[in-house]
C-alpha positions in Angstrom: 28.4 -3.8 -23.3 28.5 0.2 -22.7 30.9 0.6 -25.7 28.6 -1.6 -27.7 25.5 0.6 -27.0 27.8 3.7 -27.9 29.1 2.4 -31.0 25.1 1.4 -31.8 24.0 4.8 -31.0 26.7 6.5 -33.1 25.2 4.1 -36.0 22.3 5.9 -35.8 22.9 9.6 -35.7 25.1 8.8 -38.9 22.6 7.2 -40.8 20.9 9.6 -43.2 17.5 9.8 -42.4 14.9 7.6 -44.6 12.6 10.1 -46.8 8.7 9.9 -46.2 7.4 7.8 -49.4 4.2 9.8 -50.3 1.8 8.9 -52.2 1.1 10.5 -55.9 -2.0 12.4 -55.4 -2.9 15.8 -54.0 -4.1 16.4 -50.1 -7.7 17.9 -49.3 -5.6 21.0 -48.1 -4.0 21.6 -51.7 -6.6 23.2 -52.8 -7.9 25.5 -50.4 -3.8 26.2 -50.0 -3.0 27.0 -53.5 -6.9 29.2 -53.2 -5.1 30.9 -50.2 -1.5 32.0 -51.9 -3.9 33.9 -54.6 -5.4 36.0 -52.3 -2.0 36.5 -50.5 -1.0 39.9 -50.7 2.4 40.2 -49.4 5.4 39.1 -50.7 6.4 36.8 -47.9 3.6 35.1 -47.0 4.5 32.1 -49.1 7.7 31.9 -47.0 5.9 32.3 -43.8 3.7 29.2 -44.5 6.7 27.5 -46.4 6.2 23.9 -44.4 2.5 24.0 -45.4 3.5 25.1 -48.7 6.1 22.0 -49.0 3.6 19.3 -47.8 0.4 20.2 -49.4 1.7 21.4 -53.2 5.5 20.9 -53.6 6.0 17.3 -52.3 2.4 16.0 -53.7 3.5 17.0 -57.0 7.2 15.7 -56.9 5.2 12.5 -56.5 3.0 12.3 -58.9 5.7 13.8 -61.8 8.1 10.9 -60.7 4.9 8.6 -60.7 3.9 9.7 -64.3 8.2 9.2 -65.2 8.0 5.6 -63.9 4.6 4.5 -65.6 4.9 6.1 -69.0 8.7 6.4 -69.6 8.2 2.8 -71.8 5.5 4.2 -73.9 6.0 7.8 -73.5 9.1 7.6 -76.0 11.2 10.7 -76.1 9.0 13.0 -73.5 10.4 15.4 -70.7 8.9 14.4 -67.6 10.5 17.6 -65.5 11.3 16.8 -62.1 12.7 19.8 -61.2 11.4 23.3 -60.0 7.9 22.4 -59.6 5.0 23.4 -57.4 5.8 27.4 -58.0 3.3 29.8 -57.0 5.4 33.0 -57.0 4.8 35.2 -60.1 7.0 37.5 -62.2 6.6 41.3 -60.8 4.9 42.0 -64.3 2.6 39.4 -63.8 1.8 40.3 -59.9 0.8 43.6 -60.8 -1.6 42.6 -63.5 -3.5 39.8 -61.3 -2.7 41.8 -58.1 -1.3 38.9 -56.1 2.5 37.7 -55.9 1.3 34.2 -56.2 -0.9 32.0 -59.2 -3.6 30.4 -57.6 -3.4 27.7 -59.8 -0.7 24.7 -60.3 0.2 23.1 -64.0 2.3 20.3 -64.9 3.1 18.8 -68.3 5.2 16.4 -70.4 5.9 16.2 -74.1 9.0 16.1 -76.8 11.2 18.5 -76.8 10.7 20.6 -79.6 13.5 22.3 -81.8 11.5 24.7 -83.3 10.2 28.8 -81.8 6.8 28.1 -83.3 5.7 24.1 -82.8 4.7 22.2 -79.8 4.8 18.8 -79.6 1.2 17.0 -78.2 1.4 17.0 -74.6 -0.3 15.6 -71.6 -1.2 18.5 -69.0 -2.2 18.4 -65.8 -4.2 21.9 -64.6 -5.3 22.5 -60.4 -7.2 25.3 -60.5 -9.3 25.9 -57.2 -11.6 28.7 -58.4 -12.8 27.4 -62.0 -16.5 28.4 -62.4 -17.3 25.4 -63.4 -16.2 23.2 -60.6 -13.7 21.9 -62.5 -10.6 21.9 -60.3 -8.3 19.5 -61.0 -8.4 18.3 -65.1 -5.8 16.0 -67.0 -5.6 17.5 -70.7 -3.7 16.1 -74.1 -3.3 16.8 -77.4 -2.9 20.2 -79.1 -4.5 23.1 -77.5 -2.8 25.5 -79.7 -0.8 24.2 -82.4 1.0 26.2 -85.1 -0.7 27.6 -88.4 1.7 24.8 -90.6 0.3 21.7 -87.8 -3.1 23.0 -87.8 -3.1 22.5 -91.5 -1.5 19.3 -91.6 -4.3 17.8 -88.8 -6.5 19.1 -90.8 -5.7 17.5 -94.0 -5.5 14.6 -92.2 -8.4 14.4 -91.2 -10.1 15.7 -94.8 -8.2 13.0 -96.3 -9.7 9.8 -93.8 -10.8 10.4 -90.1 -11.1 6.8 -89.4 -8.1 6.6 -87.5 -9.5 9.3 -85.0 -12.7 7.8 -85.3 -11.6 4.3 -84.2 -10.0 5.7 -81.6 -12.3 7.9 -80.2 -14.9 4.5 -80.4 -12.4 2.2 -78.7 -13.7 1.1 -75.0 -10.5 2.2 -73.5 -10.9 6.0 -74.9 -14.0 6.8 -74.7 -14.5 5.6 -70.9 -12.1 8.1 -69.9 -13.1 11.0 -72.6 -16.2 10.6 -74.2 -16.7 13.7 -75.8 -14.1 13.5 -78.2 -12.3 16.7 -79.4 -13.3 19.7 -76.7 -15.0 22.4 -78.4 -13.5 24.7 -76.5 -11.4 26.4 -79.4 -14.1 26.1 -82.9 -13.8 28.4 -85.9 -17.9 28.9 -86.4 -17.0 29.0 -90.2 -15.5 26.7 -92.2 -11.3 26.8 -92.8 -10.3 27.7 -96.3 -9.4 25.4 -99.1 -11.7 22.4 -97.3 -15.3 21.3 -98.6 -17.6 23.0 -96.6 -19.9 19.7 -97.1 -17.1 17.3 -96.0 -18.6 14.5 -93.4 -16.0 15.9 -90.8 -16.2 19.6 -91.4 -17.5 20.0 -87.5 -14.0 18.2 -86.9 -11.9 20.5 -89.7 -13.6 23.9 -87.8 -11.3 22.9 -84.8 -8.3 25.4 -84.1 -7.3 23.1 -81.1 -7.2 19.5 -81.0 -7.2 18.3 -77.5 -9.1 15.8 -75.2 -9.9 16.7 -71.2 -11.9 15.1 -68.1 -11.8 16.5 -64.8 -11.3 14.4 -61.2 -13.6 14.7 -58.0 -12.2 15.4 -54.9 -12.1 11.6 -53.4 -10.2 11.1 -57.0 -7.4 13.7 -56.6 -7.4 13.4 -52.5 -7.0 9.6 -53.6 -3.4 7.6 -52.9 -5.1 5.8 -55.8 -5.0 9.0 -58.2 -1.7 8.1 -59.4 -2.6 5.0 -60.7 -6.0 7.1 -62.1 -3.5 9.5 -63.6 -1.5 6.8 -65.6 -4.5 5.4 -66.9 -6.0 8.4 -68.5 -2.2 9.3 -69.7 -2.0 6.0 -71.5 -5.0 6.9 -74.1 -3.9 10.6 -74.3 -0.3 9.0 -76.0 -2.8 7.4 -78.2 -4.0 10.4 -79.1 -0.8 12.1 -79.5 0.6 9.5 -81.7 -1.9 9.6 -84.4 -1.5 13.8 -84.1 2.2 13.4 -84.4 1.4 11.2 -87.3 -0.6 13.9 -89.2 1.7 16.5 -88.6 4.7 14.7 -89.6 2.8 13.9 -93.2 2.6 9.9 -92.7 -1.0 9.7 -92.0 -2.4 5.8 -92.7 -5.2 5.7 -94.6 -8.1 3.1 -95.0 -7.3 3.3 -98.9 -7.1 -0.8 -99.8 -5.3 -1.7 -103.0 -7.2 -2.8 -106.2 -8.4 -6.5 -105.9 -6.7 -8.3 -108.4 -8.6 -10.6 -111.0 -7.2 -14.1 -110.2 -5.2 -15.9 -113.7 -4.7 -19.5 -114.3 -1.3 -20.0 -115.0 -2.0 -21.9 -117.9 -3.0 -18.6 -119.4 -0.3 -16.8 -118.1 1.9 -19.5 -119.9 -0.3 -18.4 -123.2 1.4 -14.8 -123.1 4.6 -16.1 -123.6 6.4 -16.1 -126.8 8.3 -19.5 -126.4 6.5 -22.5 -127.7 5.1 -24.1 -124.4 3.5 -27.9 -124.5 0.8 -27.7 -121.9 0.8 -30.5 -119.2 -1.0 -31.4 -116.5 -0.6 -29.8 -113.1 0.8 -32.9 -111.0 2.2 -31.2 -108.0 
């Protein structure tokens, strides 16, 4: 029996220990943490508080990136979730002398394709915190294209001059406009109208965009939420509804509501009469 309880207690001390599941959503102390770090002013204050620093921003947002992998990998066809390196505060030294504080006091995540070119980006899906917004906007899920390249821009834009329906139904659909009503943000608007389009086109508010991106922002019981993963994948779901159809425009294979010419029905009888061959007309039997 003694050599029995040894052997069981050596079991244990072998056994790796089992990680802490937790769940994909943010703590009420991210916030005011990630708040804090920007005010920091020395260097090692991040390392001082580094076990607050792991539970409240670093482990919260492992969780929800490998949430967002899990969910949307299916439909999400060739984006990068990254699951590595995330939840950094500390800045470059160029950047902590401009803002005066070694650390951001805000926290970004996003997924997209991988792009192969220096000047395009794919649509994405972007997840902002950002404590001190003025408008009391601190945690927002974003898609789309917030600044897509001079030869994209024009291609959306043709698109769009060509037949907006498809970003019309979309933006009508219950699923969409539950979760972002307002359409394309206005954030980034040319007040004039782009060159080479009708300034009286029906869309020309639409054509004026230099951004093409959807956003909605979460409460605090939403993000503080072990249910804001599941929020999260919801809202994700249309933004890849959006992406596709701006991935669609860019890539030139926009579907338009153009329907082909109805044709006038002919009797075959008459058809027969175009032929050159004698034909002895019959009766239709079958």
């Amino acid at each position: 029996m003694k050599k029995a309880r040894i052997v069981k207690s050596a079991s244990k001390k072998t056994s790796p220990p089992t990680p802490t599941k937790v769940a994909p959503g943010f703590t009420p102390r991210t916030l005011p943490f990630i708040e804090r770090a920007g005010r920091a002013k020395k260097n090692d204050w991040l390392e001082k508080n580094r076990p607050e620093y792991l539970a409240e921003v670093v482990e919260p947002l492992q969780a929800i990136a490998r949430h967002l992998k899990k969910e949307l990998a299916q439909s999400a066809n060739g984006y990068h979730f990254p699951q590595k390196g995330l939840g950094r505060l500390k800045r470059t030294a160029s950047s902590a002398a401009q803002y005066g504080s070694p650390f951001r006091d805000y926290l970004s995540y996003s997924a997209r394709r991988p792009s192969g070119s220096r000047f395009d980006h794919n649509p994405s899906i972007f997840l902002l915190v950002y404590p001190a917004d003025e408008e009391g906007d601190e945690v927002l899920l974003a898609g789309g294209l917030y600044m897509p390249s001079s030869r994209q821009l024009k291609s959306i834009r043709q698109a769009i001059a060509t037949d907006a329906k498809p970003f019309e139904r979309l933006f009508k659909s219950k699923d969409f406009s539950a979760r972002f009503p307002d359409g394309f943000c206005e954030e980034r608007k040319s007040k004039r109208p782009p060159r080479g389009f009708d300034p009286n086109h029906p869309k020309i508010e639409w054509l004026k965009h230099q951004g093409y991106f959807v956003w909605r922002s979460y409460k605090k019981r939403e993000y503080a939420s072990p249910k804001f993963g599941a929020l999260l994948v919801k809202d994700a779901r249309q933004i890849l509804r959006l992406n596709a159809l701006l991935d669609q425009a860019i890539a030139g294979r926009w579907v338009t509501e153009e329907k082909p010419a109805k044709r006038t029905p002919v009797r075959i009888l008459d058809r027969l009469d175009e032929i050159d061959a004698p034909v002895t007309p019959r009766t239709m039997d079958f």
